[in-house]
MITORRO-235171 format. One line per field, with one value per residue (C-alpha): residue number from 1; residue in three letters; x, y, z. Coordinates in pm, 1 decimal. Example, Ala and Ser with C-alpha at 12.3 -4.5 7.8 and 13.67 -1.06 7.14 Angstrom:
residues 2
num: (1 | 2)
residuo: (ALA | SER)
x: (1230.0 | 1367.0)
y: (-450.0 | -106.0)
z: (780.0 | 714.0)
END
This chain:
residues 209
num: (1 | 2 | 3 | 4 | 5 | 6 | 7 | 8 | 9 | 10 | 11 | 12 | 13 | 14 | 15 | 16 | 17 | 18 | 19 | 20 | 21 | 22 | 23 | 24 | 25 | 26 | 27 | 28 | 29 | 30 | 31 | 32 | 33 | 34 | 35 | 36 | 37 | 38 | 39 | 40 | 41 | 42 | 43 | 44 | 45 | 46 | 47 | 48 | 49 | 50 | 51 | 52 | 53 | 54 | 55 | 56 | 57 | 58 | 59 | 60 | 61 | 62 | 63 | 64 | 65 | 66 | 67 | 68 | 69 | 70 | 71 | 72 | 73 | 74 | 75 | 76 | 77 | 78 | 79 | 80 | 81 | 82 | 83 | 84 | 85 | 86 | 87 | 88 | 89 | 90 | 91 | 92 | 93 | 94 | 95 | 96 | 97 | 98 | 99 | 100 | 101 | 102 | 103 | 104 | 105 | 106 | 107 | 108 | 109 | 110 | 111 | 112 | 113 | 114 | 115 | 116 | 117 | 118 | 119 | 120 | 121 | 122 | 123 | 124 | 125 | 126 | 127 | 128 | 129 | 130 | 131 | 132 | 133 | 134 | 135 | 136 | 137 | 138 | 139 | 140 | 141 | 142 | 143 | 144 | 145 | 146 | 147 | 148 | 149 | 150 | 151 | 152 | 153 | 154 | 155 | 156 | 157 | 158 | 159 | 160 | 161 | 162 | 163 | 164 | 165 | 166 | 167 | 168 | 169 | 170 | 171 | 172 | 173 | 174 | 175 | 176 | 177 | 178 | 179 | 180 | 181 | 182 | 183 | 184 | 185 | 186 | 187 | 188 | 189 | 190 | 191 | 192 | 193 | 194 | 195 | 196 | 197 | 198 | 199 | 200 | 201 | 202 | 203 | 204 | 205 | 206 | 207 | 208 | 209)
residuo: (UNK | UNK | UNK | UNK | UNK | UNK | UNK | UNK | UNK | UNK | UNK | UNK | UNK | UNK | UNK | UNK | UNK | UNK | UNK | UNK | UNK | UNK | UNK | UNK | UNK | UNK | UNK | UNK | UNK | UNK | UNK | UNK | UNK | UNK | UNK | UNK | UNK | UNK | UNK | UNK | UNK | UNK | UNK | UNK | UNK | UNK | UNK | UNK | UNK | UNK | UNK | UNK | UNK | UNK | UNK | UNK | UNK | UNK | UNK | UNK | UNK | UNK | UNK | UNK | UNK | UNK | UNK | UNK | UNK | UNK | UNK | UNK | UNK | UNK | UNK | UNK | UNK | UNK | UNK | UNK | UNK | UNK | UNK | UNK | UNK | UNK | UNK | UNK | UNK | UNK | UNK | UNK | UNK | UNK | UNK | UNK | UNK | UNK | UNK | UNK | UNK | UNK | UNK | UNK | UNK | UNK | UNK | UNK | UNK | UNK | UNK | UNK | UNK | UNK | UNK | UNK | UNK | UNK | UNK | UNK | UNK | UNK | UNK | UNK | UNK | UNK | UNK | UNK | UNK | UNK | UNK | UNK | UNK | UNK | UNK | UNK | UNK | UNK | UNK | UNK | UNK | UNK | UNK | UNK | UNK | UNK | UNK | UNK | UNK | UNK | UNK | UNK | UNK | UNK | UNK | UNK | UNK | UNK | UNK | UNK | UNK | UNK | UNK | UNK | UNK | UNK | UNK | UNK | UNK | UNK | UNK | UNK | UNK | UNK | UNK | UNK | UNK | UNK | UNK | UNK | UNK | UNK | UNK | UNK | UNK | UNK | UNK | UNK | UNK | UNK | UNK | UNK | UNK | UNK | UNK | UNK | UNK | UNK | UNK | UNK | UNK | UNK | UNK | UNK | UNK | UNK | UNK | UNK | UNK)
x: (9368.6 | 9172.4 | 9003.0 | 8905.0 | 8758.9 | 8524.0 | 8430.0 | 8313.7 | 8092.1 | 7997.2 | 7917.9 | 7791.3 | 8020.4 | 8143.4 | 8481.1 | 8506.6 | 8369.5 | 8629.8 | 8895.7 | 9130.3 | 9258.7 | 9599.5 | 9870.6 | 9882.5 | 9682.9 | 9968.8 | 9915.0 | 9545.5 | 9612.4 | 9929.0 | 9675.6 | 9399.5 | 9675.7 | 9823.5 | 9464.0 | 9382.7 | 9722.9 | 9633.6 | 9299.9 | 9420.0 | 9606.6 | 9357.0 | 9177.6 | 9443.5 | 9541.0 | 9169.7 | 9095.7 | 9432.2 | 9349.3 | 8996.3 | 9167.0 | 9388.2 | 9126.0 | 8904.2 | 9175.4 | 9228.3 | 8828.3 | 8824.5 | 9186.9 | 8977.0 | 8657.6 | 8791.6 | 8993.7 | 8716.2 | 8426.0 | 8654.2 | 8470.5 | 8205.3 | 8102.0 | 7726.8 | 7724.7 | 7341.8 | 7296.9 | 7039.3 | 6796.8 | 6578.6 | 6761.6 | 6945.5 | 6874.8 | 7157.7 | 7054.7 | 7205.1 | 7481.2 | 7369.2 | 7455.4 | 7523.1 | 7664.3 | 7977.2 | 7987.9 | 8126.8 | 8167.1 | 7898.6 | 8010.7 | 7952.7 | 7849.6 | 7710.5 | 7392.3 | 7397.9 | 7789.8 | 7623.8 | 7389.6 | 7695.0 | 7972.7 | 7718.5 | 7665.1 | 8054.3 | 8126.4 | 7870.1 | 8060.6 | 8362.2 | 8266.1 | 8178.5 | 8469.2 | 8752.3 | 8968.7 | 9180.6 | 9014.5 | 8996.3 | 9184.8 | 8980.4 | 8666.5 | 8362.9 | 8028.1 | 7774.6 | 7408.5 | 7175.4 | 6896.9 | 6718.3 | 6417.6 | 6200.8 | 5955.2 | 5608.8 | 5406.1 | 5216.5 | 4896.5 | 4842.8 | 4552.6 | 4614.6 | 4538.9 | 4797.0 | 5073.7 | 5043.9 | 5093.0 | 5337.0 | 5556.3 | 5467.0 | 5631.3 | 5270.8 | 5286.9 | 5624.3 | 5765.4 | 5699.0 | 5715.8 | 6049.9 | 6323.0 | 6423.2 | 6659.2 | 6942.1 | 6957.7 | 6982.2 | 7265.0 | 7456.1 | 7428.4 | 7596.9 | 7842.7 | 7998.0 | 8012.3 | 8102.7 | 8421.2 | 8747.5 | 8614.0 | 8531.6 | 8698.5 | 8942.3 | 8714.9 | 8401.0 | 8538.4 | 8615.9 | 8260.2 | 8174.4 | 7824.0 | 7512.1 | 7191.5 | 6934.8 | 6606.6 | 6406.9 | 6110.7 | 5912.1 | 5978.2 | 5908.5 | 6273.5 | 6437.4 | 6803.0 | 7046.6 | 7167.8 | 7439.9 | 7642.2 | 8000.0 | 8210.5 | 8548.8 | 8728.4 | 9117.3 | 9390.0 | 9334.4 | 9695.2 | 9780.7 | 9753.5 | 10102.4 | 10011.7)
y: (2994.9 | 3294.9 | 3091.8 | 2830.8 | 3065.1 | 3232.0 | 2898.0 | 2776.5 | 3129.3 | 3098.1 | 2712.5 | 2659.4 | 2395.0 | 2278.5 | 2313.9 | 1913.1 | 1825.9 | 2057.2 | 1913.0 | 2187.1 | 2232.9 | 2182.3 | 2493.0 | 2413.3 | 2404.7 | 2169.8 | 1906.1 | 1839.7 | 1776.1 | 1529.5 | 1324.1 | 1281.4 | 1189.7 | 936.9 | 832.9 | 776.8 | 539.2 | 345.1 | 296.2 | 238.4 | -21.3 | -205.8 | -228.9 | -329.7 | -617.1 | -735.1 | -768.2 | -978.6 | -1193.2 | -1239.6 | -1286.5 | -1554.8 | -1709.2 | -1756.5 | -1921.0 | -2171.4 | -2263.0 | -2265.1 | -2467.9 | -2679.8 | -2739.6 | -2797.9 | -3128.7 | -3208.5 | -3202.0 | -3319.8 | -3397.0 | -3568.5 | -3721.5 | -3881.5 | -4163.6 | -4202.3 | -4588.8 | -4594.3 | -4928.3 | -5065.0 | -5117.6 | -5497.4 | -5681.8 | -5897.5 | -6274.0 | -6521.6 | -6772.2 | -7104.8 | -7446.3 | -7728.5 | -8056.2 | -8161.4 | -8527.0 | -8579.0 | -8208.0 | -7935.9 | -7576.3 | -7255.7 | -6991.1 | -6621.3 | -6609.0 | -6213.0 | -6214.9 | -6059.9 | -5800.6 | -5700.2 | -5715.7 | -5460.0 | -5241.1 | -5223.3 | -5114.2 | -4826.2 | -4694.5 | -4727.8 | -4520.8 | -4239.1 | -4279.8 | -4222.2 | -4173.8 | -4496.8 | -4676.2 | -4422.5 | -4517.1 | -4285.1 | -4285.0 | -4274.7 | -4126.6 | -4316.4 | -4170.6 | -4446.1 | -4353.7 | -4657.9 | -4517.9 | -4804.9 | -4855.9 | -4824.0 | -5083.8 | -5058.2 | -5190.0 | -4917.6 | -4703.5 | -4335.1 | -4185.2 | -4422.1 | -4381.6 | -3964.1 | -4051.6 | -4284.4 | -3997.3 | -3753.7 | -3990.2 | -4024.6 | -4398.6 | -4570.6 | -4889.8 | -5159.9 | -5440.3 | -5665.3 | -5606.3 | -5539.5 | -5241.4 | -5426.8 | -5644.2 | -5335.4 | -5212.9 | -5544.7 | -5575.3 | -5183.4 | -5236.6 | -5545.9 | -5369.6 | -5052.0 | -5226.0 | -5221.5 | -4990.1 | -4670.7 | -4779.6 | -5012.2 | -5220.8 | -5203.1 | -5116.4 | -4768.4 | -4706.1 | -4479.5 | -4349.5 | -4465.6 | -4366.1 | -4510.2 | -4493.8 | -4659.5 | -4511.6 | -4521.3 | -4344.9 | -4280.7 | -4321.7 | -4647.6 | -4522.8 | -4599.0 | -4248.4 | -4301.8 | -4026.5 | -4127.2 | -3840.3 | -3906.7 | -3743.4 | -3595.3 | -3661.0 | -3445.2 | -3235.1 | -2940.3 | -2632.6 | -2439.3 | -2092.9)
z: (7744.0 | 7648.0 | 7314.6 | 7555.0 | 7780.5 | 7490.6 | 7341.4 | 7687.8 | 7737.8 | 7368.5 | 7350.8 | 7781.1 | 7726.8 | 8162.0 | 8191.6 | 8268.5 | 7953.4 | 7736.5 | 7561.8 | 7458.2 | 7088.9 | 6989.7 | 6995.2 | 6631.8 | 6345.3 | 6187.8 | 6489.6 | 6400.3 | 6025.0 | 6098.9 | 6393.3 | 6067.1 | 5891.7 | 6087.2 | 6166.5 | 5780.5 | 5728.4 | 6048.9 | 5917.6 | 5559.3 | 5647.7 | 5865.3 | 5568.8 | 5388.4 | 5584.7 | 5641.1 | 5299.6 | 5180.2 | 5490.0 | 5329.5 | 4999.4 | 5126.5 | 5282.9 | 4967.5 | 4764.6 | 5044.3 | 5015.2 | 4637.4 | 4620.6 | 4908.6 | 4725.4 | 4353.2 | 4518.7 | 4749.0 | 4486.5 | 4201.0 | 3877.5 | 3737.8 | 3404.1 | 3254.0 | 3049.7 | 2882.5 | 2754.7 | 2508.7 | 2558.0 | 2819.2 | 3128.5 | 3176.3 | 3539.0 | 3649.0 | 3644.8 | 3815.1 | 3645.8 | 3486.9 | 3497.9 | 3247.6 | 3237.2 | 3016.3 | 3075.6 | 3401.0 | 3506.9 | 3573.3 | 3444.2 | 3490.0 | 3280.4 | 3210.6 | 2989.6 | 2968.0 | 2798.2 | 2476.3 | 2687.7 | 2889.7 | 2588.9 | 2410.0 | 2744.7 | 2786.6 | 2439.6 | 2474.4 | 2824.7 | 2657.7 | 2380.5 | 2646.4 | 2872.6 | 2731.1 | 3056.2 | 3191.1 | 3497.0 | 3838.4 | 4142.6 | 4365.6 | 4590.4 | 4300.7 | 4379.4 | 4146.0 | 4079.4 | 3872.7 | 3707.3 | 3508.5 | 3274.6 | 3181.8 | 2923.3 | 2938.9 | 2891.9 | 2561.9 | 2678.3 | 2939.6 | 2889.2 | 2783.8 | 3119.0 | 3329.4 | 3046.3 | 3145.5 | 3478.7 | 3439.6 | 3261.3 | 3482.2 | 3742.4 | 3926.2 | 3872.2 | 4017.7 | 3857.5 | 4133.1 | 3894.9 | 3811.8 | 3761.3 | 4110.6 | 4147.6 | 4302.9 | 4012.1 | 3791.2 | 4000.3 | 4003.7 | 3594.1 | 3614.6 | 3833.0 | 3714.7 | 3334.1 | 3534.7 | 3713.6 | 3482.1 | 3294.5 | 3447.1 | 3803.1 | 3942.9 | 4140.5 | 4312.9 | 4634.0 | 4559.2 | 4555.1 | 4912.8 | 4771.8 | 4567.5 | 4496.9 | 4255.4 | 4105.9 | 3856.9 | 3666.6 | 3378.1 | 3075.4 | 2649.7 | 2590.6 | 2785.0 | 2875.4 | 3134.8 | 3303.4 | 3515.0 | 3720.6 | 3829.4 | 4027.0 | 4159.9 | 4455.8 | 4350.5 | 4613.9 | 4900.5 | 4946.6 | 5208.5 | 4992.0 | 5146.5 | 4976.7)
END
């Protein structure tokens, strides 16, 4: 072609290297445009595939992580102690000296919770603040509420958890065995409270959209 022969003397361009131009003008435009649905609709595609894919994760995560609720008990924190004994004539009974302590700790959660027992796995985070002890000097008690102190002295924490759990059960949850994760802590503190994190885990189900 004679344009092909000028743009090689113009440009030095070899002859292997050339690609020769369309006949038509009209031939370039409709490749572009072609090029620009094709590429269009890559897009397209990629980003409803992303779309899709970020509903499945939140749809995922809100039944995975489920919900969670605090319930803040106002008092120094109760230990579990262990059941008494006492004789009625010929028979030895059993029975529970903390009934008030827990009838009053119930009555608090169940002022909080208002939601019927869960039948689901339960997550429980237990924080029990205790007081501290008034005949501390000044310098310990500001360590003690910065947390640079830890409570090492009774109650035990397992106790503490035991007194919870038992006012916990019927109440909050079905039964104790729905429990698949706890953590606890006790520490001292101005203001004695039981803090006590429950979170539940919904029904996992396949998510079809």
């Amino acid at each position: 072609m004679k344009i092909e022969g000028e743009f090689q003397k113009r440009k030095g361009i070899p002859k292997l290297l050339f690609h020769p131009l369309p006949k038509r003008a009209f031939e370039i435009s409709s490749i572009f445009e072609e090029d620009k649905k094709r590429i269009k609709e890559s897009i397209r595609e990629r980003e409803s595939q992303l779309l899709k894919g970020r509903k499945q994760y939140l749809n995922f995560n809100r039944r995975v992580m489920g919900a969670y609720a605090v319930l803040e008990i106002p008092g120094k924190p109760i230990a579990k102690k262990r059941p008494r004994f006492a004789r009625k004539g010929n028979f030895v009974i059993t029975y529970n000296p903390q009934q008030t302590e827990e009838g009053r700790f119930i009555l608090n959660v169940q002022q909080k919770w208002k939601k019927r027992p869960l039948e689901v796995p339960i997550r429980l985070v237990l924080v029990f603040e205790m007081p501290i002890p008034k005949s501390s000097p000044a310098s310990q008690k500001k360590l003690m509420k910065q947390g640079w102190i830890s409570h090492t002295k009774k109650p035990d924490l397992d106790n503490l958890i035991k007194f919870v759990k038992d006012c916990l059960n019927g109440v909050v949850y079905r039964d104790d065995s729905q429990i698949i994760s706890l953590n606890a802590e006790k520490k001292y503190s101005d203001d004695p409270k039981t803090k006590i994190l429950v979170g539940w885990i919904e029904s996992l189900e396949e998510d079809e959209s």
